[in-house]
Each structure stands twice: as structure tokens, then as C-alpha cells.
C-alpha positions in Angstrom: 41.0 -52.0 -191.8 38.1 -52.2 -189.2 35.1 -51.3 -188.6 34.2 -49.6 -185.4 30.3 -49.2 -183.9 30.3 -45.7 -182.5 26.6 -45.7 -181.4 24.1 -48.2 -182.0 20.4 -46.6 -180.6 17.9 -44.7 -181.2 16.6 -41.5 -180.9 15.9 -42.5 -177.4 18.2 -42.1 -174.6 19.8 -44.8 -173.6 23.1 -45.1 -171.3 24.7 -48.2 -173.4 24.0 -46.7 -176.5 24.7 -43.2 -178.4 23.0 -42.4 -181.0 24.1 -44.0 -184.7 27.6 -43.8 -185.7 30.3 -45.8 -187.2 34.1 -45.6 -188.4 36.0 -47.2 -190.9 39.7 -46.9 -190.2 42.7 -47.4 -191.4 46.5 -46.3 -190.7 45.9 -43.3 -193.4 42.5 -41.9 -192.9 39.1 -42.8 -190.7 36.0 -43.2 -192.7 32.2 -42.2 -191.0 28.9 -43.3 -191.3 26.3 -40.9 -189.8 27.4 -38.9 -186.2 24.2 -39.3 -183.7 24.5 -37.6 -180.3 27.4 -39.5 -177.9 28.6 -40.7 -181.0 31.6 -38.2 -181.4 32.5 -39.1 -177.7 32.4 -42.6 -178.2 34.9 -41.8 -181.1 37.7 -40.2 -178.5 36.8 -44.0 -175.7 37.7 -45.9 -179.1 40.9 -44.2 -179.2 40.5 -42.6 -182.7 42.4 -40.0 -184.0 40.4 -37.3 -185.7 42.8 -35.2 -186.7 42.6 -38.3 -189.6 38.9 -37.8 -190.2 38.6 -37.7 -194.1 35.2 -38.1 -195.0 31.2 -38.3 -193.0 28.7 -40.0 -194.9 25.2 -39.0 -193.7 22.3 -41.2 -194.7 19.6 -38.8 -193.6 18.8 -35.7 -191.7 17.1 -36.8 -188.0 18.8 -35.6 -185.5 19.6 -39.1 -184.1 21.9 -39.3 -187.2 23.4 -35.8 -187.4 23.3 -33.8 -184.1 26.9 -34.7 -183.9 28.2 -33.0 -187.1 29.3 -29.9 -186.0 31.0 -30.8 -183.1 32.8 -33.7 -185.4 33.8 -31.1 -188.3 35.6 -28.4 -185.2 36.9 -31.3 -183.5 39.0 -32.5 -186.0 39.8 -29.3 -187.4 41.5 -27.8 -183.3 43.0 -31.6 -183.0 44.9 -30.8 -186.6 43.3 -32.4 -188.9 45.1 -30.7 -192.2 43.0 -32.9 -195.0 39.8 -31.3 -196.2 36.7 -33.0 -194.3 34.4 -34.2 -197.3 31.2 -34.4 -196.2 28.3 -36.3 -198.3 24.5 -36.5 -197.7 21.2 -36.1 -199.3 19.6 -32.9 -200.7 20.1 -30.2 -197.4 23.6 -31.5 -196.3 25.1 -28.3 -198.0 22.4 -26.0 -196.4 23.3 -27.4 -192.8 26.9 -27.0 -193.3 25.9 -23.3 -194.2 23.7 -23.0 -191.6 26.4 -24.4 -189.1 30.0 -23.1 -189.9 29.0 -19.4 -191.5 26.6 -18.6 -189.1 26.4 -20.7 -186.1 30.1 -21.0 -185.7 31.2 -18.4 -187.8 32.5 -15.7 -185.0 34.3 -18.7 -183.0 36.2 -20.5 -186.0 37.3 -16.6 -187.0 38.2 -16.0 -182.9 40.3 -19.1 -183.0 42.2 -18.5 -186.0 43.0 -14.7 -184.6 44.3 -16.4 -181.6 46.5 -18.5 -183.3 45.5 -21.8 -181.9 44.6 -22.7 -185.4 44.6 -21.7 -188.9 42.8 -22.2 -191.9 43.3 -25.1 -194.2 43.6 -23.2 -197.2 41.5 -25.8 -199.4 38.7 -24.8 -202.1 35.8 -25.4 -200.3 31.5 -24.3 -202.5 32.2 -21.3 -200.1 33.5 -17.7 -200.7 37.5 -17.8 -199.2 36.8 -16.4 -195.8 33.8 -17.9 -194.8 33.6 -20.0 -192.0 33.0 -23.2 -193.6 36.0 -22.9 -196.1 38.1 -21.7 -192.7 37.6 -25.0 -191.2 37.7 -26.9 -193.8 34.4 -28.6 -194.5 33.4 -29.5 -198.3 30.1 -30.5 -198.4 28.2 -32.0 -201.3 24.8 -33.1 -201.6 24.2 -36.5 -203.4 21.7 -39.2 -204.3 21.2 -42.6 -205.3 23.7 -43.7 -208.4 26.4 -41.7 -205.8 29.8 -43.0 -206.3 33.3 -42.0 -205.1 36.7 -44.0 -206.0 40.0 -43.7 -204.0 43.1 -46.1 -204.2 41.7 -47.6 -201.7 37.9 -48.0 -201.4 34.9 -47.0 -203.2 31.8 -45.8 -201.6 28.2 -45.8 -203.3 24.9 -44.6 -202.2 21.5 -46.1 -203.1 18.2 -44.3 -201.8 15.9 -46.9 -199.5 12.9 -46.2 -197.9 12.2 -43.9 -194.5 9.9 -41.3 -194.0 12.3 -38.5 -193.4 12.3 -36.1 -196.3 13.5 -35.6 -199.3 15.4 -38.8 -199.3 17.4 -41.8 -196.9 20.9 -43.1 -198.4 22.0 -46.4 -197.7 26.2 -46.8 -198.4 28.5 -49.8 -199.9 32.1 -49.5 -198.9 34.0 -51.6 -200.8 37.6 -51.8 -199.1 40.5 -54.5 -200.7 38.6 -57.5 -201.0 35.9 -56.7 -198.1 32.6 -55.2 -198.8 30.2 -53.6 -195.9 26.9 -52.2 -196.3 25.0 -49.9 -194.1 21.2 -49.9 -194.6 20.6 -46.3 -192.8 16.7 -46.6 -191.4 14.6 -48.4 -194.0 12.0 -50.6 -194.6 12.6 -53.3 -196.4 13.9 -52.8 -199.8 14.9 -54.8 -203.4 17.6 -52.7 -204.1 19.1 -52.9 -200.4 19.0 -56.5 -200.9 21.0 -55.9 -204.6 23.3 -53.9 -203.0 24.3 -56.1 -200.0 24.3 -59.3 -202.4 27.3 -61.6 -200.8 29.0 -59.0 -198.9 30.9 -59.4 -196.1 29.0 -57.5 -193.6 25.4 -56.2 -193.7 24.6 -53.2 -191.1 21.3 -53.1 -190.8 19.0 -51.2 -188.4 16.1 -53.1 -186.8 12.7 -51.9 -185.0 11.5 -54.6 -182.0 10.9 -52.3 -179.4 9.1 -54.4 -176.6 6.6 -52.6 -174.7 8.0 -50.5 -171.9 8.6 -46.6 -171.0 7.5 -44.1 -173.8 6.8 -47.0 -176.0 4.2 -48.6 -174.0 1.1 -46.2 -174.4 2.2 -46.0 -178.2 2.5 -49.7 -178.5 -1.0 -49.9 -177.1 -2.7 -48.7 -180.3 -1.0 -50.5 -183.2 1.2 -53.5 -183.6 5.0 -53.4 -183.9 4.4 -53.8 -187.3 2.0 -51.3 -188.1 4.4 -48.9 -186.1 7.9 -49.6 -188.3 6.1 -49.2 -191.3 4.6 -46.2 -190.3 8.4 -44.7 -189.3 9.8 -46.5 -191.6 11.8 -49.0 -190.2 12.2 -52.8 -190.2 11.4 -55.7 -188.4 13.4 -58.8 -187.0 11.6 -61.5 -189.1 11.9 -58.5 -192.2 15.8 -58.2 -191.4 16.2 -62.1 -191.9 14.6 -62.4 -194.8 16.2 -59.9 -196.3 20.0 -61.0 -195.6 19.0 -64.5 -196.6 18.0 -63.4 -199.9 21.0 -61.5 -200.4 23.3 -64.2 -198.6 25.1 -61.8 -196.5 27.7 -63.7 -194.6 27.9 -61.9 -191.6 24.4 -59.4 -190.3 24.8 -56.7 -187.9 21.6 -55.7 -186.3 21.4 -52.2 -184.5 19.3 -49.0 -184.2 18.2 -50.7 -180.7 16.1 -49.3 -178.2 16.9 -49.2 -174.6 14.4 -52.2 -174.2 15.5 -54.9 -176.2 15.0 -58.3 -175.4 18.0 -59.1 -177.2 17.5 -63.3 -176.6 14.2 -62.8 -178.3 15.1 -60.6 -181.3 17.8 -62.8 -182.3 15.5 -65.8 -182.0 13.1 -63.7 -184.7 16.1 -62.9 -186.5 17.2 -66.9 -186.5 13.7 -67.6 -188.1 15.0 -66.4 -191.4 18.7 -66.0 -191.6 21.2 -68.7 -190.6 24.6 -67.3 -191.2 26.9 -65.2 -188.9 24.1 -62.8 -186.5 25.9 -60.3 -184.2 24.1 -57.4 -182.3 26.1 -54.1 -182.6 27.3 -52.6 -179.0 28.9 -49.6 -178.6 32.5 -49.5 -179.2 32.5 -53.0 -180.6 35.4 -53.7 -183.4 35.2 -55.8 -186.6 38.7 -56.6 -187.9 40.2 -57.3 -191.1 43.9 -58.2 -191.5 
């Protein structure tokens, strides 16, 4: 099993970094976390297959964390995925699925399968038989904190944390064999983030630093860094430390980074209140367990 960093940024553009993403895969099945723009392409330069796509978690509904969806969902689908793609979010995930596959994409999913290039999956999908969403595939569910979903061979639970994007932001436990990841979504810091992530092997947690260039500059000019991440609901470097030292994660993944990171001098906040494993997340990069 690895894990595999599909896009570690922000909403803004940046030529290192799509927008946030992740995989967990196996020989059986790939796992995803969120599906920002680039992060579906970075998902083909990783060498993945997505015709084993099983299920996308979605921790909330900006675009920097779901612009990708529909492009994942028909990917798989004309590559041959033949498994349902289960698809979990907060309250709306349903609707956007809707939205997407029996309108949007309605005509072309019914076009292809006339064609013959592909066919439906056949699976019972919250949809009636023909529509667009059941032809592809796509069973979407909307969840929320207490979430929990057992395979044979990982469990995956949802708490809610705190970001100002309505109704609600999930962060996820994957619990795999003996490892355990947890992905904080955008969040400031949280009590039951930290119960979640006590001990595990890898914390995933966003992190707002941005220094003062570009776009940020003027912005920056009229409120501190801090006053800004609570304000969007994020977290800082010194907050991000704290945090994994109270919960005694053994390895922190910092990411959500702007195109103007210092990373030397977030680390160094970072290193002020956390002295266990620190990695920052680049696209593409791998964490492997045997």
C-alpha cells in the first residue's frame, strides 16, 4: 500500500503544484482523497490505473478540492473501470453528481454508449436505470461526521473540523493493515482532529504561511497571517506543531502550499512545536509501506 500526493496547493495557480489530491493504492483498488484541478493529470504522470478507481472521498465543496470530479468519474469509466465508483462527501455531493452526469454529461455518456465504445455498468446506483449517473457508474452518498465504511481491507471514518465552506468540512482516517493516515481537509485547528490522528502513522495536514508576494501582498497588508487563516479557516505552522505533538503523530505531512512558500522558514515554525518525522508534500511524491 502507498500513499501517493496528487496535488499539494492551493486555490492558486501554481506550476509545481495542482490543486489537492491524493491516492491510496493497492494491487486491488486505488483509494482518493479530494480531486483539485491538475490533480487527475498528475494521477496518469504517477502511472495509476484508473480503470481501478474504487472510491473518492471529498472533504468539502471549493473548487480547489472538487473541480476534478467529473473528469475523474468519465475517466475511469472510458479506461474500463467495471467496479461501481463510490463517491462520499458532505451534504450536496449527491446534488453535484446530479448536476454533473444527468445533465451536464448526460447526452455524451448516452452518445458513447450508442457508439459502442462503452457500456453501462449495470450497478444500482440513487438514480432511475437510464440516467446518466447510473450509466457511468457513479454512487454517490452524502455523509457526515460519525461516517464509517469497513472493507477487508481498510476502514475509512469521517469527522467534521472547522472551515468556512458551507454546510460542513470532513476530515478522513484510513486505517489500512496495521498503518493508519489521517487527512485533515482545510481546518483550523481542532480537539477532535487531534483525537482522531492520536499516534497514527501519518498526519496530512494542510497549512496557511503564505509570505507576502503576488495576490497575497495587498491582502496581507491589512491583517496578519493569522488573522487571515482564521478568517478562511485554515491553520498556521506554529498551530500545525502543536497539534501533531499533542497527538504524537509519528510522521506530519504539511501541504495546501502556496506558490510562495519559504519552505526553510515554515519548517523552522513547524520545528518550534513538533520534533518527530516533518516532510513537505510535493506533487507526485510516494509514501510506501511494505
Amino acid at each position: 500500500m502507498k500513499l501517493v500526493f496528487l496535488g499539494t496547493g492551493t486555490p492558486i495557480p501554481s506550476p509545481e503544484r495542482a490543486g489537492t489530491g491524493a491516492a491510496i493504492v493497492s494491487d486491488k483498488e486505488v483509494l482518493m482523497i479530494d480531486c483539485g484541478p491538475g490533480s487527475a493529470f498528475r494521477f496518469t504522470q504517477a502511472r495509476l490505473a484508473y480503470r481501478k478507481l474504487s472510491h473518492l472521498f471529498l472533504t468539502h465543496h471549493h473548487f480547489d478540492h472538487t473541480v476534478s470530479y467529473g473528469y475523474v468519474a468519465l475517466e475511469s469509466w472510458i479506461t474500463g473501470r467495471k467496479r461501481p465508483l463510490q463517491v462520499f462527501g458532505p451534504q450536496g455531493t449527491v446534488r453535484m453528481s446530479r448536476l454533473l452526469f444527468d445533465e451536464v454529461y448526460a447526452e455524451e455518456i448516452r452518445s458513447r454508449i450508442s457508439l459502442g465504445g462503452q457500456g453501462p455498468l449495470g450497478m444500482e446506483a440513487p438514480a432511475e436505470a437510464d440516467s446518466g449517473m447510473a450509466l457511468l457508474g457513479v454512487a454517490p452518498q452524502d455523509i457526515d461526521e460519525g461516517f464509517s465504511l469497513q472493507t477487508d481491507d481498510w476502514r475509512m471514518r469521517a469527522i467534521r473540523v472547522d472551515h468556512n465552506c458551507p454546510p460542513y468540512t470532513l476530515g478522513y482516517r484510513l486505517d489500512w493493515g496495521e498503518k493508519a493516515i489521517v487527512f485533515s481537509a482545510d481546518t483550523i485547528p481542532c480537539p477532535n482532529l487531534v483525537e482522531m490522528a492520536r499516534e497514527v502513522d501519518v498526519l496530512v495536514h494542510e497549512v496557511f504561511w503564505p509570505k507576502a508576494e503576488g495576490a497575497w501582498k495587498s491582502l496581507l497588508s491589512q491583517a496578519s497571517a493569522q488573522e487571515w487563516a482564521r478568517r478562511w479557516g485554515h491553520t498556521t505552522p506554529e498551530e500545525v506543531g502543536k497539534l501533531a505533538r499533542e497527538a504524537r503523530v509519528k510522521t506530519l505531512v504539511l501541504t495546501h502550499l502556496t506558490p510562495y512558500e519559504d519552505e526553510a522558514a515554515l519548517t523552522d515554525m513547524v520545528r518550534r512545536n513538533y520534533s518527530g518525522e516533518l516532510v513537505v508534500a510535493q506533487d507526485l511524491m510516494e509514501i510506501e509501506w511494505k
